[in-house]
Backbone bond lengths (Angstrom), bond angles and torsions (degrees), N, CA, C in turn:
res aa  C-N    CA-C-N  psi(-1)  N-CA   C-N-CA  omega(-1)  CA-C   N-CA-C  phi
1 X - - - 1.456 - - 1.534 109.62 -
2 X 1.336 121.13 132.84 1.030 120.85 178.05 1.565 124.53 -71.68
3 X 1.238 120.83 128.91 1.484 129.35 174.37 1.777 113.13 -90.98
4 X 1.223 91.75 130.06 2.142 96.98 -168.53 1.976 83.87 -90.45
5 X 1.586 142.07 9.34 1.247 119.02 117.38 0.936 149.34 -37.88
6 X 1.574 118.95 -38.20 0.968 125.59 -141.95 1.915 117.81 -87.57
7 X 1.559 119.92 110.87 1.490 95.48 -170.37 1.345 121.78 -37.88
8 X 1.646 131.11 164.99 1.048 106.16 179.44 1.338 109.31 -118.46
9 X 1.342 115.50 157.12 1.344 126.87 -152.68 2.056 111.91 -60.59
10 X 1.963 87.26 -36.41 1.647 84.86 175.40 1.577 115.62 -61.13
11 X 1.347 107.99 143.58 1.363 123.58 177.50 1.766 112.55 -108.08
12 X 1.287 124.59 115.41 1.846 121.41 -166.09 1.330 89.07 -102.39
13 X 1.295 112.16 166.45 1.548 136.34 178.13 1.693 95.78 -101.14
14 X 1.456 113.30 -29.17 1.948 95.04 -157.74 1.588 89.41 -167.14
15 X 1.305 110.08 14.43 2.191 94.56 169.61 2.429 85.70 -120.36
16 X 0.962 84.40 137.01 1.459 110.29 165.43 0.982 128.46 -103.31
17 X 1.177 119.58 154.37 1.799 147.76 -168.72 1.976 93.77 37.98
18 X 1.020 131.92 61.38 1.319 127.97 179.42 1.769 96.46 -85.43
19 X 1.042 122.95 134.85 1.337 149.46 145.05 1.337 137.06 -136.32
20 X 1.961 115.94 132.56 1.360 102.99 176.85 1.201 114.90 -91.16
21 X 1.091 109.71 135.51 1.642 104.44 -171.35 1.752 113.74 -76.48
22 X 0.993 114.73 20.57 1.687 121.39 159.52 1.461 114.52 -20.48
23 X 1.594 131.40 133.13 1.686 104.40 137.52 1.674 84.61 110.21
24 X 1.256 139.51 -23.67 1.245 126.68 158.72 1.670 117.79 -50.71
25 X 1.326 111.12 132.16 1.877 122.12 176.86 1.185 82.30 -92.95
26 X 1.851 96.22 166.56 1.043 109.69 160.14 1.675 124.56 -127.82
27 X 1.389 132.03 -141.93 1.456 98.32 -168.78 1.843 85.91 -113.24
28 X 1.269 116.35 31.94 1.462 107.02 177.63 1.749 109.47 -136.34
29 X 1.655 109.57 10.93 1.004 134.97 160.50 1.652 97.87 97.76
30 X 1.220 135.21 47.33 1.400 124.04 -166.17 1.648 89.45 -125.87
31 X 1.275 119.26 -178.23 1.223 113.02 -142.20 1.989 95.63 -155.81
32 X 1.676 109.21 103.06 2.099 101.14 176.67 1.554 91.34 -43.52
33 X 1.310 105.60 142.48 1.521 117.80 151.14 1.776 128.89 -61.34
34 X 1.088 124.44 126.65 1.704 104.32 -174.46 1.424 106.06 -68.35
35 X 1.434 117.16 153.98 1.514 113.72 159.71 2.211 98.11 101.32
36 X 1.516 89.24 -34.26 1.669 88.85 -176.80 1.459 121.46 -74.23
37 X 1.592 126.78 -17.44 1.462 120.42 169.83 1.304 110.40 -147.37
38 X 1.341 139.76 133.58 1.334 138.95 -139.03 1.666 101.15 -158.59
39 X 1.428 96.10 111.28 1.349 100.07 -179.09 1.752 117.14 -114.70
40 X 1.714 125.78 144.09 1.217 131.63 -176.31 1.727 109.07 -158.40
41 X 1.496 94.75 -176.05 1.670 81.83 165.12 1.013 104.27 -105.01
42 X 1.275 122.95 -144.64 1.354 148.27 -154.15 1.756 107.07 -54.45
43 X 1.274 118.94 139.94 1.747 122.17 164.44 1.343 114.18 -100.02
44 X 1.560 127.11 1.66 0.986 97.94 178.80 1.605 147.10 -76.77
45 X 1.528 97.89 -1.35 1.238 111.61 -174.12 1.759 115.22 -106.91
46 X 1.238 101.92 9.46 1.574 117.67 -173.39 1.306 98.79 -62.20
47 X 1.605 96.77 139.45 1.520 108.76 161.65 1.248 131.69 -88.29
48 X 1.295 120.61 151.52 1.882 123.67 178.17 1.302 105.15 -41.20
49 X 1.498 127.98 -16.75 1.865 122.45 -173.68 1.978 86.50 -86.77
50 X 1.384 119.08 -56.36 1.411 148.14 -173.93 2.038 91.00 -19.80
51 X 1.901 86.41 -68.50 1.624 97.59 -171.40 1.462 107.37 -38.22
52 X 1.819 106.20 -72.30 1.243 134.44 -133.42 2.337 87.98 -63.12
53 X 1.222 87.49 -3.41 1.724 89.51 -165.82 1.182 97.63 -95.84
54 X 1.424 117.48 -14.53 1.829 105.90 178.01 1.129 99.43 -121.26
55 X 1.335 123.31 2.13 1.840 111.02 158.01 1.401 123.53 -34.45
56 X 1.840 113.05 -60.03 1.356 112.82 159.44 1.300 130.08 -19.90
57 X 1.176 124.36 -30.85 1.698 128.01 -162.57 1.004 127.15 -80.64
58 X 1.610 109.39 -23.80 1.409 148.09 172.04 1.755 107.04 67.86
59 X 1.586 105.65 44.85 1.747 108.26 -158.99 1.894 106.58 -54.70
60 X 0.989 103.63 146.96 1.439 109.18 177.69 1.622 126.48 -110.96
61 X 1.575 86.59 -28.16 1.885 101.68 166.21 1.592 95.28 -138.53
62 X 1.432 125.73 156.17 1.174 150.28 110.34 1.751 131.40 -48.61
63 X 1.004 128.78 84.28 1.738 105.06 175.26 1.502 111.00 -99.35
64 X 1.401 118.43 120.58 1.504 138.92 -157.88 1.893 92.10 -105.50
65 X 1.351 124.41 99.67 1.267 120.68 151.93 1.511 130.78 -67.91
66 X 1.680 109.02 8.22 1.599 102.42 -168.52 1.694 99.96 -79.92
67 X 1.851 121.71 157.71 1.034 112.88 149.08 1.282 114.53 -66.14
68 X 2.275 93.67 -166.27 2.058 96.28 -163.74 1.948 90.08 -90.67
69 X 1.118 111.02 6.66 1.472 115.52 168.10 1.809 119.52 -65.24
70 X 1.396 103.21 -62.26 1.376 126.60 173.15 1.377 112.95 -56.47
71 X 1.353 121.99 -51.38 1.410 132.95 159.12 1.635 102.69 -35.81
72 X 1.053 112.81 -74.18 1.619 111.13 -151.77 1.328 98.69 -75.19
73 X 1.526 146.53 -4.74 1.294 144.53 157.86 1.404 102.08 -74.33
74 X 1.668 122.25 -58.99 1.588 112.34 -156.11 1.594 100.15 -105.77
75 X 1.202 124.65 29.93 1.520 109.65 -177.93 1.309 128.85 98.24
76 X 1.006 149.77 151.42 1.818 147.69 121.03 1.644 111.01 -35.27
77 X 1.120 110.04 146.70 1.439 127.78 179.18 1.882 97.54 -63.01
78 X 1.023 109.95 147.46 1.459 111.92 172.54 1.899 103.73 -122.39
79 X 0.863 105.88 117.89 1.624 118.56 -153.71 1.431 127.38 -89.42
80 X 1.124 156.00 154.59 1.578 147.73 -179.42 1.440 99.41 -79.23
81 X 1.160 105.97 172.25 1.925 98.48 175.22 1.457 126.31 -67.85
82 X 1.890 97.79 -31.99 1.287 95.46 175.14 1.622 124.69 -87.06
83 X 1.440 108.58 17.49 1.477 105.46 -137.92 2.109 91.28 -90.89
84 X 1.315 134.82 142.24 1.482 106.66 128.18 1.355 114.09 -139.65
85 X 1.727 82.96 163.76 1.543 114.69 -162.76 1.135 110.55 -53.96
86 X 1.957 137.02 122.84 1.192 128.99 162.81 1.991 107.35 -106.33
87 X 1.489 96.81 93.55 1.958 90.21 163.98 1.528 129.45 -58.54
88 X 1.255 111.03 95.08 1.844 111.02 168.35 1.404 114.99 -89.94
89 X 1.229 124.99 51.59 1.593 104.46 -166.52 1.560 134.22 -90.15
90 X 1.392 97.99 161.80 1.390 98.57 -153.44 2.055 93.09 -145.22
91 X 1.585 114.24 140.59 1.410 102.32 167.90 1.119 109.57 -63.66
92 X 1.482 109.59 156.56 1.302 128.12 175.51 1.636 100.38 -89.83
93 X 1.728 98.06 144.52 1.155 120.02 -166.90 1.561 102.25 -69.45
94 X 1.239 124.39 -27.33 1.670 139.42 -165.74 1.407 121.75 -94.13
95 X 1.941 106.58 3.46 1.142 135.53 -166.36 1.415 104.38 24.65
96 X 1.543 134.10 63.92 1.171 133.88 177.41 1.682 107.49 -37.06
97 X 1.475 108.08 -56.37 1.417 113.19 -160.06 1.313 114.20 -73.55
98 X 1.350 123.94 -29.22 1.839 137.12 154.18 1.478 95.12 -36.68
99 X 1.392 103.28 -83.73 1.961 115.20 -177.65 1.803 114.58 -20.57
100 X 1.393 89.21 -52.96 1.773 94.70 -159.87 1.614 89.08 -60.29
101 X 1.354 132.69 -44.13 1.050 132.06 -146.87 1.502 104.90 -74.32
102 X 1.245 106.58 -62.56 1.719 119.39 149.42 1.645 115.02 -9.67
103 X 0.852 103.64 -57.84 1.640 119.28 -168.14 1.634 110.03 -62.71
104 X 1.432 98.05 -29.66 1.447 105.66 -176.28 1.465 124.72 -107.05
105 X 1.586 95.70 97.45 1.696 108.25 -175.55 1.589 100.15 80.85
106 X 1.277 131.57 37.77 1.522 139.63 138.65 1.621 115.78 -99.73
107 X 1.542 110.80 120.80 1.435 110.43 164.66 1.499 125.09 -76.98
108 X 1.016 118.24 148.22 1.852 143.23 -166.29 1.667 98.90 -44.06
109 X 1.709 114.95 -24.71 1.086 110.10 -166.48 1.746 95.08 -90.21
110 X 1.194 102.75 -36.51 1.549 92.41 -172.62 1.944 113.78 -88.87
111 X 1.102 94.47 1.35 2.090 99.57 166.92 1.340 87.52 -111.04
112 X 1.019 137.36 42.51 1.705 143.59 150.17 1.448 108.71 -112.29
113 X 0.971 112.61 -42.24 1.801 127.06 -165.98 1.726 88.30 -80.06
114 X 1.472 127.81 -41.29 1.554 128.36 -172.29 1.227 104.63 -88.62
115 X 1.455 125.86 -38.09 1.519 109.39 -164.97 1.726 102.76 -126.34
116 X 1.255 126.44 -4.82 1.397 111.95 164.05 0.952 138.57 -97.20
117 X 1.034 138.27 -162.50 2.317 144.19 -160.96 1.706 100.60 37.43
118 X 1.216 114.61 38.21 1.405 122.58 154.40 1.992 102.11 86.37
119 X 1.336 111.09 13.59 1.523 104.30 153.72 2.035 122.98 -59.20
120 X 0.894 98.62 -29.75 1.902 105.32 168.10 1.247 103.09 -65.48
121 X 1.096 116.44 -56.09 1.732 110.02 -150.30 2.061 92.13 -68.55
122 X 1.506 110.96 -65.66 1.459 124.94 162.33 1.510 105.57 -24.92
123 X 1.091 136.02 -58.18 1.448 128.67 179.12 1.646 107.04 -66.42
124 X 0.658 99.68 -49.98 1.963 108.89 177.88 1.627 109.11 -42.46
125 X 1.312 110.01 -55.41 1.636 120.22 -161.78 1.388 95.66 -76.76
126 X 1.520 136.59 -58.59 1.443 151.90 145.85 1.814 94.03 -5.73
127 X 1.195 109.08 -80.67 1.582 106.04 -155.88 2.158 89.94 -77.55
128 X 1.118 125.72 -29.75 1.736 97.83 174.39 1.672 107.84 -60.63
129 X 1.152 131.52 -27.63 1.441 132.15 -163.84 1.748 101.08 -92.44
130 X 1.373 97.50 -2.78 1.467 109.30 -176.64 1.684 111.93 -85.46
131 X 1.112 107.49 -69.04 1.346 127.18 133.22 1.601 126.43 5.20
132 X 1.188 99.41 -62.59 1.759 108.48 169.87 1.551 117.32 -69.89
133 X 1.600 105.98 -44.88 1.291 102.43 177.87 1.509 123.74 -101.90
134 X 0.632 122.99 -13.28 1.855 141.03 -172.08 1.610 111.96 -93.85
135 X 1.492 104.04 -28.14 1.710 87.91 -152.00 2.125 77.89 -124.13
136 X 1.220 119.31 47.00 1.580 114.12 172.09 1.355 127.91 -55.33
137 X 1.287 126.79 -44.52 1.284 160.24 -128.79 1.562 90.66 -105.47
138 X 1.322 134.29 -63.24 1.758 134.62 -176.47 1.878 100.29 -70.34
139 X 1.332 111.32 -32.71 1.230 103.62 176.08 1.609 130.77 -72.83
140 X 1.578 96.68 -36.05 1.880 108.27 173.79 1.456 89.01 -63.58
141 X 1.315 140.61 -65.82 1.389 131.73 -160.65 1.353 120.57 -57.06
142 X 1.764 108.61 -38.50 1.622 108.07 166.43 1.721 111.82 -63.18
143 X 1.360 133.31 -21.08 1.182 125.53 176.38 1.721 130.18 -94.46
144 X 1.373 76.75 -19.97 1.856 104.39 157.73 1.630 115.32 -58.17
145 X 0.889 108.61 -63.10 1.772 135.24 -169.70 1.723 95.22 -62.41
146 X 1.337 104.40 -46.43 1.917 105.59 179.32 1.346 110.44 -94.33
147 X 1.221 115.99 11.97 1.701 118.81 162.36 2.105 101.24 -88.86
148 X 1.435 111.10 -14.87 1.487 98.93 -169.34 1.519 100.93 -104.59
149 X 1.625 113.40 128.06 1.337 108.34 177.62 1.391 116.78 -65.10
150 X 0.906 135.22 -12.89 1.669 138.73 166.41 1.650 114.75 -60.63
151 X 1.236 100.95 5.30 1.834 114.10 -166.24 1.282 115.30 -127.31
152 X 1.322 107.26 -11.10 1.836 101.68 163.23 1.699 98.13 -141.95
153 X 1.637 74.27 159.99 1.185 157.66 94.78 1.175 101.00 -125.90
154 X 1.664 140.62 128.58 1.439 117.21 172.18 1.659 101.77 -130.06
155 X 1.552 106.10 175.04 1.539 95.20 160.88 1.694 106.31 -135.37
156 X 0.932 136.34 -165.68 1.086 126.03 178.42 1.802 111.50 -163.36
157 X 1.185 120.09 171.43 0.712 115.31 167.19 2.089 138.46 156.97
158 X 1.226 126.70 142.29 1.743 105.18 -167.12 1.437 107.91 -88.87
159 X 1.305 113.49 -121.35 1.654 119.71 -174.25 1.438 99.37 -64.07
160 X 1.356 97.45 -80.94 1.501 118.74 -161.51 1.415 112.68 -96.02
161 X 1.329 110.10 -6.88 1.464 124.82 172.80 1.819 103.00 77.20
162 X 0.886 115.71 39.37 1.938 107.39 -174.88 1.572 101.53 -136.98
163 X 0.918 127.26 -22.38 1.589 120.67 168.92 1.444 130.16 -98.27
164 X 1.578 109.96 -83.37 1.580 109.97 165.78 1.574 109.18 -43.53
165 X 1.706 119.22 -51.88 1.025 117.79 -169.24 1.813 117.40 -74.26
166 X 1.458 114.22 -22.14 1.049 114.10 146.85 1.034 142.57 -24.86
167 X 1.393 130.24 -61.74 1.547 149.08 -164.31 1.605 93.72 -93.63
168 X 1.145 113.02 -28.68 1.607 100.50 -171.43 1.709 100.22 -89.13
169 X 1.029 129.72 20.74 1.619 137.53 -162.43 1.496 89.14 -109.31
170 X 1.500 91.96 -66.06 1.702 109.09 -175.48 1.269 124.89 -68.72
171 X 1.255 126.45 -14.79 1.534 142.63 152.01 1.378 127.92 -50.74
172 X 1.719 104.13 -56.00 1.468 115.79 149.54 1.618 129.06 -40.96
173 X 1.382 84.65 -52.12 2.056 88.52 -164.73 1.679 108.41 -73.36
174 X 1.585 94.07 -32.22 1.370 88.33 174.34 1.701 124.25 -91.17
175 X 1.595 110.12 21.52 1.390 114.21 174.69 1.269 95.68 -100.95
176 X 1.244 135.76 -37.87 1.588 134.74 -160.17 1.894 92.10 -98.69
177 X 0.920 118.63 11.53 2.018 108.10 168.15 1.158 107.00 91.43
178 X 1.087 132.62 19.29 1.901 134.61 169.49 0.955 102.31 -54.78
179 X 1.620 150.30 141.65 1.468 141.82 160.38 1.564 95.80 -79.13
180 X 1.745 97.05 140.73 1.036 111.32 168.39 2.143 139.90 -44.71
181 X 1.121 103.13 -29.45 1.572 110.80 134.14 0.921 128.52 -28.47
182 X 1.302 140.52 -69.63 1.129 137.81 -169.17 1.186 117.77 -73.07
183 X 1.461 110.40 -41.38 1.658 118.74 174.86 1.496 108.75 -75.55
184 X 1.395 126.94 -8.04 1.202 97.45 158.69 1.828 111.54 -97.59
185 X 1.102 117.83 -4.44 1.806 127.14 154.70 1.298 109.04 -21.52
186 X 1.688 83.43 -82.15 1.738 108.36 179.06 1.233 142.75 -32.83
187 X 1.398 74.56 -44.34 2.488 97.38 -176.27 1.970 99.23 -84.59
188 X 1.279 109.21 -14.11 1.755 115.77 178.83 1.535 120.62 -90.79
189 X 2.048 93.01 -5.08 1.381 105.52 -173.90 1.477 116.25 -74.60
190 X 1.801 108.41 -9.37 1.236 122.66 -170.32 1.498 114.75 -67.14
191 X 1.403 107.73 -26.66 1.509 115.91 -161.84 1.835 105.89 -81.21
192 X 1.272 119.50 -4.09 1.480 132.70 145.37 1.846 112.98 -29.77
193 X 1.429 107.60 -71.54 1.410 136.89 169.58 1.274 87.63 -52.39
194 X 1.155 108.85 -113.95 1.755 128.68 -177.38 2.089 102.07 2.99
195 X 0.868 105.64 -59.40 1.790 110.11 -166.39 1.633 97.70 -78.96
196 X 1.283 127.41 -15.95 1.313 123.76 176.69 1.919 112.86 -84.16
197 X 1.528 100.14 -30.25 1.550 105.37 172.23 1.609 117.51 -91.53
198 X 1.096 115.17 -19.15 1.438 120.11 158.16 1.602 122.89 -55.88
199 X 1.757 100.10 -50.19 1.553 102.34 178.14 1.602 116.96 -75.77
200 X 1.855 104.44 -34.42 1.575 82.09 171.30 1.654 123.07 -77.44
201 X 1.330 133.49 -5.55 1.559 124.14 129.62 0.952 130.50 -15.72
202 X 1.271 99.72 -62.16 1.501 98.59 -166.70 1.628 119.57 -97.87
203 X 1.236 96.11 1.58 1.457 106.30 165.11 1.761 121.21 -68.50
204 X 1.106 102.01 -29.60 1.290 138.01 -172.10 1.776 115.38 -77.97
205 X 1.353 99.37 -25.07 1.441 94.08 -161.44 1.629 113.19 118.91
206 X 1.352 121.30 -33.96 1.256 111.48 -150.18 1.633 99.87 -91.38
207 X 1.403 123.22 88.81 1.465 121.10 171.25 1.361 113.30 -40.96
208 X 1.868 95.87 -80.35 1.111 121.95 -161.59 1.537 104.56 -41.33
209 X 1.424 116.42 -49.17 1.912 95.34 177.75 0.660 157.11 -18.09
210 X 1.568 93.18 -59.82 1.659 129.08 162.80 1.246 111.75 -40.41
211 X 1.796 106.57 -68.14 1.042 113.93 -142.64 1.956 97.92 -74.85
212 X 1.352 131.97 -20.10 1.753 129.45 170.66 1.312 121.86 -109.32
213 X 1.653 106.62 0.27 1.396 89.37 159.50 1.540 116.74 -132.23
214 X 1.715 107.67 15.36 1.244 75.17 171.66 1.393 140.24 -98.27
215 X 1.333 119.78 23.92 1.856 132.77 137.51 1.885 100.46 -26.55
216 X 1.133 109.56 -35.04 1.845 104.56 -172.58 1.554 114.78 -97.40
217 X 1.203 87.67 -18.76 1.586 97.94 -173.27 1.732 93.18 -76.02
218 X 1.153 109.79 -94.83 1.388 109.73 176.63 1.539 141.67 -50.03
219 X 1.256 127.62 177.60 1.687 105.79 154.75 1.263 96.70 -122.97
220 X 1.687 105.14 -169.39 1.304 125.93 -171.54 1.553 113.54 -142.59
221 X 1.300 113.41 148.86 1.241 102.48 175.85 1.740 116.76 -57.56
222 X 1.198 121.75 -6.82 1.194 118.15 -163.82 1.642 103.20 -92.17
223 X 1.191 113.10 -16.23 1.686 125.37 178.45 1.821 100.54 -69.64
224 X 1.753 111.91 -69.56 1.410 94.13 170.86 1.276 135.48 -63.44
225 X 1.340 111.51 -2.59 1.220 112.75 170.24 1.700 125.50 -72.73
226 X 1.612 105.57 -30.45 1.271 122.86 178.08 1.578 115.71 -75.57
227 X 1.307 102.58 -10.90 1.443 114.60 -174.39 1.716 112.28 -99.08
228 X 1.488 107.08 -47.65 1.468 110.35 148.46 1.412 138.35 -48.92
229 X 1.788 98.60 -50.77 1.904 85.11 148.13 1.188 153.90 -39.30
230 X 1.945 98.73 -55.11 1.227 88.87 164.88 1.551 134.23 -86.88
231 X 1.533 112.93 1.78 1.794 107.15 134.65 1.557 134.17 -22.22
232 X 0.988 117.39 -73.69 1.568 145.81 173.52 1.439 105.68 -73.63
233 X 1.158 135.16 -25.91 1.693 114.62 161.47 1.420 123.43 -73.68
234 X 1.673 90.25 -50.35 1.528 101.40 174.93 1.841 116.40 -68.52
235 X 1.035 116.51 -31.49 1.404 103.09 -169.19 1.643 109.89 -140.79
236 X 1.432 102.82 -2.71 1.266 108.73 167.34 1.549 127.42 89.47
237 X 1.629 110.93 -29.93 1.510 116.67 162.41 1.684 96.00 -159.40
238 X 1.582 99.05 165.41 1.304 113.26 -172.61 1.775 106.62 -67.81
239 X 1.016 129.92 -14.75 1.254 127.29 -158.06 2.055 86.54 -103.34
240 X 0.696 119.19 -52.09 1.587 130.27 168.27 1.465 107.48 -32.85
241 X 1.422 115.24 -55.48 1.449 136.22 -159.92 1.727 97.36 -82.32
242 X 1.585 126.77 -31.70 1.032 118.69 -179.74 1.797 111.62 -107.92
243 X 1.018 118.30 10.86 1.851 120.72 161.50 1.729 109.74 -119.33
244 X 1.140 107.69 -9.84 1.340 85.08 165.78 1.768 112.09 -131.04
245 X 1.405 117.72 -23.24 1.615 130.84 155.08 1.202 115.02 -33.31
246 X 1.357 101.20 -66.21 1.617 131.16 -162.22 1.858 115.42 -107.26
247 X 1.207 103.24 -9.21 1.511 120.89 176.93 1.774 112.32 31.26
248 X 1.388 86.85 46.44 2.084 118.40 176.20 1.761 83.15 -92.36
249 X 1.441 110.10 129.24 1.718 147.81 -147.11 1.609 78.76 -123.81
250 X 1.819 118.66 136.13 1.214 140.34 -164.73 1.851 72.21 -65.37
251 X 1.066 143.56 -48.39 1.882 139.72 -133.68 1.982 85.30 -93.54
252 X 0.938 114.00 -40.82 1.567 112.57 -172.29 1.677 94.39 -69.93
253 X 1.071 131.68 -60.90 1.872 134.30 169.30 1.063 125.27 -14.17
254 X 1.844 97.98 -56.74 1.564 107.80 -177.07 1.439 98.06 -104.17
255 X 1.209 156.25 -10.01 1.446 136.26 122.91 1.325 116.88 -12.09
256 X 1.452 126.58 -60.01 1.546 144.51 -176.91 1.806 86.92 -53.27
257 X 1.537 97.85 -75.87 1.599 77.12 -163.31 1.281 132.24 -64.32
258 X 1.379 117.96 -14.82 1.808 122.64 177.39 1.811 88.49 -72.46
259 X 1.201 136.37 -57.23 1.564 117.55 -172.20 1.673 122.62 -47.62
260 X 1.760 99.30 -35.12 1.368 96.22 -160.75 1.642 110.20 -109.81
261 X 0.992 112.44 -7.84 1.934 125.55 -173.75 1.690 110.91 -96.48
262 X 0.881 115.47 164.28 1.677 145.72 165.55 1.181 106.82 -94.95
C-alpha cells in the first residue's frame, strides 16, 4: 500500500518538491488513489527527461497558482501531451518576487533589519491566514475543476509548490475526509525541498541566507496552523468555510471524492 510519506521514487532534473499525493486515508476508511493528484512547483524549467517522467500520469489539467509576474520571471509551464494549463493566480504569500528584488544590491545588514528577529516567520503566518481569507475565489475554482472527472489525473502547483500550493493540498484532503493530521504531514512534506535549498546555500558560502530567510524557504507547522485558525474564526469549521467560503455544493464534495478515493 502506498504511503503519501513515502519519498518518491521519480527522480526530476529541474521540477521541485514534486509529490504524488497517493496513500492518504480517510476518516471513513477510503483511500486517495496514487497517480490521481500530484503536487510540485513550478514546470517551467522541466526537462524533456522531466516530461517524458510524467507522461505516465496521463495529466489532464495542470492548475498553475503563479501570478503573470512569476510567470514572466520563471517561464510558462512546459506541459505533458495530455496535460492543459489551468492559470488560478494568486500572490505568493513568500512574496518571492519582493525577495528576488531584495536580493539584488541589498546588504546582509539591511535583509536582517527586513527578515530577521522573527519578521519572516510573522510575515509567513500573516500571509497563510491570508490565504484562507483573501485568496477564496482561485481556490473554489481549483476544487470545482477537481470535482469534474474530465479533470484528473491532475497536478498542480505555485513557485516552489509549499505555500499557495500548500493550502490548496490541504483544502482537498480535507474536503474528501483526510483527518487533519495527515494534512498537516503533507503540507510539512515541503521541508524535503526546503532543506535541500538551504544546504546548497550553504554549500556555496551563503550562511547568512539560511540563517534570515529560511522562515521562507521552508514551512512550519505553525503556518498551517495560522491558516486553520483562521478557518474556525472566520466561519467556525472547515466544512462551513468550504460551502459557504468556497461555495463547494454537498454533490461537487462527493464528486471530489468519487474522482480521487478507492
Amino acid at each position: 500500500m502506498t504511503d503519501f510519506r513515502a519519498v518518491s521514487s521519480l527522480r526530476f532534473d529541474r521540477v521541485a518538491n514534486f509529490r504524488d499525493m497517493g496513500g492518504h486515508t480517510t476518516h471513513d476508511g477510503r483511500r486517495l488513489v496514487p497517480g490521481r493528484l500530484l503536487r510540485a512547483g513550478h514546470l517551467a524549467a522541466a526537462s524533456d527527461e522531466d516530461l517524458a517522467k510524467l507522461e505516465r500520469f496521463g495529466l489532464k489539467r495542470v492548475f498553475d497558482f503563479r501570478t503573470a509576474a512569476d510567470i514572466e520571471h520563471e517561464g510558462e509551464d512546459r506541459l505533458t501531451s495530455t496535460a492543459e494549463c489551468v492559470l488560478l493566480p494568486m500572490p505568493d504569500p513568500a512574496r518571492g518576487g519582493d525577495i528576488r528584488k531584495l536580493m539584488e544590491g541589498t546588504t546582509v545588514d539591511q535583509l536582517d533589519d527586513i527578515f530577521g528577529g522573527g519578521k519572516a516567520g510573522k510575515m509567513m503566518r500573516e500571509s497563510a491566514a491570508g490565504l484562507v481569507r483573501e485568496r477564496r475565489e482561485p481556490y473554489s475554482l481549483f476544487l470545482k475543476a477537481l470535482a469534474r472527472a474530465d479533470h484528473v489525473p491532475a497536478l498542480f502547483h505555485c513557485s516552489a509548490g509549499k505555500d499557495r500550493a500548500g493550502w490548496a493540498g490541504s483544502v482537498v484532503l480535507l474536503s474528501i475526509g483526510v483527518p487533519e493530521e495527515q494534512v498537516i504531514e503533507q503540507y510539512l512534506l515541503s521541508n524535503r525541498a526546503g532543506q535541500e535549498i538551504i544546504e546548497r546555500q550553504k554549500q556555496v558560502g551563503n550562511e547568512f541566507w539560511h540563517d534570515a530567510l529560511a522562515p521562507l524557504v521552508g514551512v512550519r507547522e505553525e503556518y498551517i496552523q495560522s491558516s486553520l485558525d483562521a478557518v474556525r474564526e472566520d466561519w467556525g469549521d472547515f466544512d462551513t468555510y468550504l460551502a459557504k467560503g468556497l461555495s463547494i455544493t454537498d454533490e461537487e464534495r462527493e464528486s471530489l471524492r468519487e474522482n480521487l478515493l478507492e
